[in-house]
C-alpha positions in Angstrom: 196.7 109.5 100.1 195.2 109.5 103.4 196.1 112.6 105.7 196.0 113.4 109.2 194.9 115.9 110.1 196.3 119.5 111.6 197.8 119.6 114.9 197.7 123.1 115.4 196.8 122.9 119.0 200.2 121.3 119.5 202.2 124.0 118.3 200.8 126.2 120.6 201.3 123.9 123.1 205.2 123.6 122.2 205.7 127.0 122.3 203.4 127.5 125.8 205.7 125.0 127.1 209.6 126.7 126.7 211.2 126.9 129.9 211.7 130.0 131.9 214.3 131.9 130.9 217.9 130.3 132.6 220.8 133.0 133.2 222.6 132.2 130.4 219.6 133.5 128.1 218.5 136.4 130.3 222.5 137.6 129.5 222.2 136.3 126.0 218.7 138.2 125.3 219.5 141.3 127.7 223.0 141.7 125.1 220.5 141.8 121.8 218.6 144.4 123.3 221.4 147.0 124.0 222.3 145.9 120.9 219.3 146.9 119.5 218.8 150.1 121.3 222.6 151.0 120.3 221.1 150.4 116.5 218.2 152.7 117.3 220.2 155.6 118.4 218.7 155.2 121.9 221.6 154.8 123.9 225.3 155.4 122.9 227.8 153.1 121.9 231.0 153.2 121.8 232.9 154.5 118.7 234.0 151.7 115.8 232.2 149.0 118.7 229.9 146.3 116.6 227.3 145.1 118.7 227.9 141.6 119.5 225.1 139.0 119.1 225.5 135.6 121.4 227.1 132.5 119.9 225.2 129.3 119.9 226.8 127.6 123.0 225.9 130.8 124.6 222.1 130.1 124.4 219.9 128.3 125.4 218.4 124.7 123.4 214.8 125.7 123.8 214.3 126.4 120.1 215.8 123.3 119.1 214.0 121.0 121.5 210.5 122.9 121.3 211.1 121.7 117.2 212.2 118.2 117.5 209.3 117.8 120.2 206.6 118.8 117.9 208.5 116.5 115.0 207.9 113.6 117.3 204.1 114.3 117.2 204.0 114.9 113.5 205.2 111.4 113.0 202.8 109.8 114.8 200.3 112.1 113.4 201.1 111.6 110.4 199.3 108.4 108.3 202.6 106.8 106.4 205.4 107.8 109.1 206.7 104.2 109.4 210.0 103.7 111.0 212.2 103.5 107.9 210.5 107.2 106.8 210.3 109.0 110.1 213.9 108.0 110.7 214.6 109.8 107.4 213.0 113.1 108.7 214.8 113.3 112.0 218.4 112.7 109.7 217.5 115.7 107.5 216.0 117.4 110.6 219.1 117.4 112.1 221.3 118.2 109.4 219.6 121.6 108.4 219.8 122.6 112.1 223.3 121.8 112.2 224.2 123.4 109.1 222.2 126.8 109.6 223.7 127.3 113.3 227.8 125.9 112.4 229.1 129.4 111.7 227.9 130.4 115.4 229.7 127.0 117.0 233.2 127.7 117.2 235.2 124.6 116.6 232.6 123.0 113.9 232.9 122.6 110.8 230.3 122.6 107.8 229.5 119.1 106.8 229.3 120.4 103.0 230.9 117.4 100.9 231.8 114.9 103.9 227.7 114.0 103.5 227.0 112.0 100.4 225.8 114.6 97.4 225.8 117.3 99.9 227.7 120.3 98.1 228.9 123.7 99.7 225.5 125.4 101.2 224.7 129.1 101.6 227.6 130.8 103.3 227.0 133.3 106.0 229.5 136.0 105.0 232.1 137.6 107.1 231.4 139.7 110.4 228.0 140.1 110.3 225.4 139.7 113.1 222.8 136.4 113.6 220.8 135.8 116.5 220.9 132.2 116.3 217.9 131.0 117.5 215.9 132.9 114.9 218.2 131.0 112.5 217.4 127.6 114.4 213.8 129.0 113.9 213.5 129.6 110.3 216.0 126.6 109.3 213.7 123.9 111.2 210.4 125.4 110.0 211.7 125.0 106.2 212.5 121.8 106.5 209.7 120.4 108.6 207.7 122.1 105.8 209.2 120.5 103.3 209.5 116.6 105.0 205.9 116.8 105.9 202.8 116.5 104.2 200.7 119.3 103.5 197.9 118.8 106.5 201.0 119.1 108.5 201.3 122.9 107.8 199.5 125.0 110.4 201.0 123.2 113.5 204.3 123.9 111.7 203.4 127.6 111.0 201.9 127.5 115.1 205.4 127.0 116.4 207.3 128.9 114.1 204.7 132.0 114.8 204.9 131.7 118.2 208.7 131.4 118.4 209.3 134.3 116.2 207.2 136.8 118.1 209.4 135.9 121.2 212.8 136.1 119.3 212.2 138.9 117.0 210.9 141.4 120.3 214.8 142.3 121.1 216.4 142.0 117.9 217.6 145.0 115.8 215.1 144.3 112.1 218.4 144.1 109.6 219.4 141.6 112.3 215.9 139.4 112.2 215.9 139.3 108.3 219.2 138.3 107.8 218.2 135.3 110.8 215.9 134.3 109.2 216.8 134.4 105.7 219.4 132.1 106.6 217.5 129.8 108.4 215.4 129.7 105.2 218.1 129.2 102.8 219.8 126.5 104.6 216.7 124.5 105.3 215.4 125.0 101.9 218.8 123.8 100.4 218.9 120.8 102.6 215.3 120.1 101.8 216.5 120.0 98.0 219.3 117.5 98.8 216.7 115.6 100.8 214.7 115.0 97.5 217.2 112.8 95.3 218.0 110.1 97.8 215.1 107.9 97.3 213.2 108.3 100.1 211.7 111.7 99.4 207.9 111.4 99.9 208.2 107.8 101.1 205.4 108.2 103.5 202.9 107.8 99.9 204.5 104.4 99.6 205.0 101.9 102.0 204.1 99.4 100.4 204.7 99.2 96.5 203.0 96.8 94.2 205.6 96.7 92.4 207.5 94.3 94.8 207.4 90.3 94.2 208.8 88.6 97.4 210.8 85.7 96.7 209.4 82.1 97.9 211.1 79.2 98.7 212.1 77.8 102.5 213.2 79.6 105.4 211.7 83.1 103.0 209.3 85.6 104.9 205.9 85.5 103.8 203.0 87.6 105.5 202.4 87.4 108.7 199.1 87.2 111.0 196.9 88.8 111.8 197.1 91.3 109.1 199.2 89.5 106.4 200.1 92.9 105.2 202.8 92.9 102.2 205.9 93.9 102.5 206.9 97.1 104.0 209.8 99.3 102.1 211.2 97.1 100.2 213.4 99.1 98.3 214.4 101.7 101.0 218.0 99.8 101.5 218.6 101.3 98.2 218.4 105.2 98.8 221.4 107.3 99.5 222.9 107.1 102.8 224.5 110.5 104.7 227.4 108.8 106.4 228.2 105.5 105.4 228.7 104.8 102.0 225.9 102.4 101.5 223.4 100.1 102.6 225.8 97.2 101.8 228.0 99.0 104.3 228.1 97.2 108.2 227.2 94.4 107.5 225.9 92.5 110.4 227.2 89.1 109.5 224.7 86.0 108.4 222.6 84.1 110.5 222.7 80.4 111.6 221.4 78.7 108.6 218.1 78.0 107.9 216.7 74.7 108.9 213.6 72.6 110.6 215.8 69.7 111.8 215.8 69.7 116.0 219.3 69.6 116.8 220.5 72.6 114.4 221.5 76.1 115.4 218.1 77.5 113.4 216.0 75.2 115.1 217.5 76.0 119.2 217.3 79.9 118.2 213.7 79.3 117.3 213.1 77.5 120.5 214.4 80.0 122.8 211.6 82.5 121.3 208.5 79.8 121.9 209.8 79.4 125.2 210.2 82.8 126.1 207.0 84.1 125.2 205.0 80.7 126.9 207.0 82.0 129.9 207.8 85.9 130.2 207.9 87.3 133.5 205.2 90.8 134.2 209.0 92.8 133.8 209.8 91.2 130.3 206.3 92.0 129.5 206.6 95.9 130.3 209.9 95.6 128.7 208.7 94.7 125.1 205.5 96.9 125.6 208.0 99.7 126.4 210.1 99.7 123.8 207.3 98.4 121.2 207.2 101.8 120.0 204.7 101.5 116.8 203.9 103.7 114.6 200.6 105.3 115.1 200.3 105.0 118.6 204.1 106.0 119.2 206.9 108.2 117.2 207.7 104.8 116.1 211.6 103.7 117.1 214.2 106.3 115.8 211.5 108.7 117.5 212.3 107.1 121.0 216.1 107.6 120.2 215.4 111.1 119.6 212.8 111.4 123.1 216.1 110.5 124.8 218.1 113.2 122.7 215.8 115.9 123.8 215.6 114.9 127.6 219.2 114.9 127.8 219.2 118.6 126.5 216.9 119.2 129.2 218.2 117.4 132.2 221.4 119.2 131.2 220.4 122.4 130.8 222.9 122.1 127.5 222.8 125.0 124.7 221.8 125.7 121.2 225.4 124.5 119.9 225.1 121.5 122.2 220.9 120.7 120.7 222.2 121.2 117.0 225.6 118.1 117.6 223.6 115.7 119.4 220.8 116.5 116.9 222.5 116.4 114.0 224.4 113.2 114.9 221.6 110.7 116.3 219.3 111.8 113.4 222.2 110.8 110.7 223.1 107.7 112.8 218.9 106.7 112.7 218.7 107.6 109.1 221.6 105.3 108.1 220.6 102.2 110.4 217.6 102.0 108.2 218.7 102.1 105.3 221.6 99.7 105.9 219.1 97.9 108.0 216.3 97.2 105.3 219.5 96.6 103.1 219.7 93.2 104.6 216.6 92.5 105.6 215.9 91.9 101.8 219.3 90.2 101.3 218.2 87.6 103.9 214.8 87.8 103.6 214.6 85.5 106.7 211.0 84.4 107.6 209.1 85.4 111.1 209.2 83.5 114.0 205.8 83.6 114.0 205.7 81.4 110.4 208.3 79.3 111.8 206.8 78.6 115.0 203.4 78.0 114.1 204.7 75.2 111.9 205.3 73.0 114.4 202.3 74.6 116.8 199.9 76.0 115.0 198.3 77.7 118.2 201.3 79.9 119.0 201.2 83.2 118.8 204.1 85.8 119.6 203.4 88.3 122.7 203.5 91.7 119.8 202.2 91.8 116.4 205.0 91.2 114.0 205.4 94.1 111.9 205.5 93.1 108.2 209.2 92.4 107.0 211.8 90.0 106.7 212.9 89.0 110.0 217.0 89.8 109.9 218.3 91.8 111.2 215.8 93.4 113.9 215.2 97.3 113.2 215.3 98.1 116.8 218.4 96.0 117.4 220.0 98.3 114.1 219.0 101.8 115.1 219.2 101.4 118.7 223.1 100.3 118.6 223.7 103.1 116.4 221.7 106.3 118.3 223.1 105.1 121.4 227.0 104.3 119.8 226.8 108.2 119.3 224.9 109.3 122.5 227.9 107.3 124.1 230.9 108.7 122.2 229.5 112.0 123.1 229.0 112.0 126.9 230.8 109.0 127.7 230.1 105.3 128.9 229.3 105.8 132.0 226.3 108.3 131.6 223.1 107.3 133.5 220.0 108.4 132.2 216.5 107.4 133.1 213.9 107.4 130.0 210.3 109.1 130.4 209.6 108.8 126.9 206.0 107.0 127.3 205.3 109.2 130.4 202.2 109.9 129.4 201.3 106.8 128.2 201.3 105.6 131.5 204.8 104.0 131.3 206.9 104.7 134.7 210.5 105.7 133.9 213.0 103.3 133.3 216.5 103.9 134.5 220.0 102.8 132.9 223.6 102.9 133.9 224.7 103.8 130.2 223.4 104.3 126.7 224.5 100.8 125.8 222.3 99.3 128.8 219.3 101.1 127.3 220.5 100.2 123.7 220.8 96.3 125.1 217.2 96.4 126.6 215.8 97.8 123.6 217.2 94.9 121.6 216.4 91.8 123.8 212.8 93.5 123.9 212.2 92.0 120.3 212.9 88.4 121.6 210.2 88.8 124.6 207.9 90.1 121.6 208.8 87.3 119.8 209.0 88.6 116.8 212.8 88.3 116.6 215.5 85.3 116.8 218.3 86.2 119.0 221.2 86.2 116.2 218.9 89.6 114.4 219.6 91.2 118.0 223.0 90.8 118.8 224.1 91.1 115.2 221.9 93.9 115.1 223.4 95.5 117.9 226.6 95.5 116.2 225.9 96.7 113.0 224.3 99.8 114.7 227.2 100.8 116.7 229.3 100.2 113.5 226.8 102.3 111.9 227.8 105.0 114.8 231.1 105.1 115.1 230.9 106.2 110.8 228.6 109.2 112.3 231.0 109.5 115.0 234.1 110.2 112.3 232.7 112.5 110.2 234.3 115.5 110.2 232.7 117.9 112.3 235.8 119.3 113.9 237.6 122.8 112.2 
């Protein structure tokens, strides 16, 4: 395997860049250290009176978002992060920061058995004290640890170093143990779950020899300029958190396959070689925007999450607040590929690029088609199902303006809901021409259906 290598420098960078502390967290931190004074006899305390540590909505996201930042740059460090297995690592991501923190979020509920092979997980026992960002801490670091290759490790241990040396300054020591041995526990047990769903390690293969793509008309074959093989062929196959499979949402078929002019197949196919012979300087920064490829770019579900974590920001929300929308998008991400690749390899629909080049053999679409079956699009899928939740949790008429690709010189774009950007995101494949229009808007659809599933699950006491 071919590793990247160590991005120590940003972990310290993560950590240099937390926020200054807000009000909420100079109450939150000035409470643990009376607390902790109390517990070293320096000042008195009131007979019988436990000490009582801050809840999660009572502090502030900065761990949270400081962790999923530095995930974002793992996957695009990372040599085998494609799409399909980064989406994977933000799901399990989520869940172990969820799961550590949901005895200090009053009105949540474990997800133990509602989550597909998920059993009860370490309990956190009855009135006894957490500081809950040193759980957010420990939890995160175990399972980044664990999701991540091995050349990964010191930018992991960076952040976690740095973090802990800020928590741990006000916190009694029985207090800081028993943080972070439950941050440890719960990611390590959620790491374990992680390994039987048939993606575990799926960064080591992308692309199995093993696979024999089927041939006949309308069938993908490799595309130019690479004519790599197929990509995750048998990812629609692994375990899903909360649908029940990747069979489930299914986006509907699309127009029939054909090469005579007046057919549905045949207009579909024409709208993306006219498109691309005319797109506009806008249509171009739109698919350039959302392109999102791996390497260069957290890849897609790594955009979804950008948007997660500038929310947080912009909305100065807490820890309890970071560990929902986390938890949530990741799962909803995670699903859309699996059910996703599902029926990309039902269909195995060919490129545009194949079709197109058929009939001129000088066309070429404005992106490089990535290499998989054409139906439905991947963008289409995962957008319609981060942005289902994103919208069922702060409502539809939430405006947000994306600086994701900021510092790739990308000016923000502004939307008037989650579904505009989720739209955009979509249609961005047809100017890239490396969709038909029936993989987006079905697409579309069997994201949000993929969403609302995420959006049900039972995260309510």
């Amino acid at each position: 395997m071919q590793e990247s290598t160590s991005v120590d420098e940003t972990g310290r960078a993560a950590a240099a860049a937390l926020p200054a502390l807000t009000r909420r967290e100079l109450v939150a931190r000035g409470g643990r250290a009376l607390a902790g004074a109390a517990a070293c006899g320096l000042i008195g305390r009131p007979a019988r009176a436990a000490p009582r540590f801050p809840r999660a909505d009572e502090l502030e996201a900065d761990v949270a978002t400081a962790w999923f930042d530095l995930a974002l740059v793992l996957v695009r460090q990372t040599s085998g992060f494609s799409p399909p297995v980064a989406a994977r690592a933000f799901g399990y991501a989520g869940v172990a920061l969820y799961e550590a923190l949901v005895p200090g979020m009053p009105g949540f509920r474990s997800l133990g058995g509602a989550l597909a092979g998920l059993d009860a997980l370490p309990a956190a026992g009855r009135n006894r004290a957490y500081d809950w960002g040193t759980v957010a801490n420990a939890a995160l670091a175990t399972i980044l640890h664990g999701l991540f290759p091995a050349g990964q490790a010191a930018a992991i241990r960076a952040l976690h170093a740095r973090l802990e040396a800020s928590l741990q300054r006000t916190l009694p020591p029985g207090v800081f143990e028993r943080s972070v041995r439950r941050g440890r526990d719960i990611g390590t047990a959620v790491f374990e779950w992680s390994k039987g769903d048939g993606g575990h390690e799926g960064y080591l293969r992308n692309f199995p020899s093993s696979y024999v793509p089927p041939v006949g008309p309308g069938l993908w074959e490799p595309t130019p300029p690479g004519f790599l093989p197929a990509l995750q062929p048998f990812w629609g196959r692994n375990r899903c958190l909360a649908i029940a499979g990747g069979a489930a949402c299914p986006p509907g078929d699309h127009p029939a396959y054909s090469v005579h002019p007046s057919s549905d197949f045949y207009v579909e196919a024409l709208e993306v070689y006219e498109t691309v012979s005319r797109l506009t300087p806008e249509q171009e920064l739109i698919a350039r925007f959302w392109s999102d490829d791996p390497g260069a770019t957290a890849t897609p579900p790594g955009h979804s999450i950008s948007i997660v974590t500038q929310f947080l920001r912009s909305e100065s929300a807490s820890l309890a607040e970071a560990a929902e929308a986390y938890v949530k998008v990741g799962i909803a991400v995670c699903d859309a590929f699996v059910a996703c690749w599902y029926e990309k390899y039902v269909y195995n629909l060919l490129r545009p690029v194949t079709y197109l080049q058929r009939l001129d053999p000088a066309w070429l679409p404005f992106l490089v088609t990535p290499p998989f079956p054409e139906y439905p699009s991947g963008h289409s899928v995962q957008s319609g199902a981060a942005f289902q939740v994103l919208t069922d949790l702060f409502g539809e008429g939430y405006r947000l303006v994306d600086r994701t690709h900021v510092d790739r010189g990308f000016a923000p774009r502004a939307f008037g809901s989650f579904f505009e950007a989720a739209e955009e995101a979509a249609i961005s494949r047809l100017y890239g021409g490396i969709h038909f229009r029936a993989a987006i808007v079905n697409g579309l659809a069997q994201g949000r259906c993929i969403g609302q599933a995420v959006t049900a699950l039972p995260f309510h006491a």
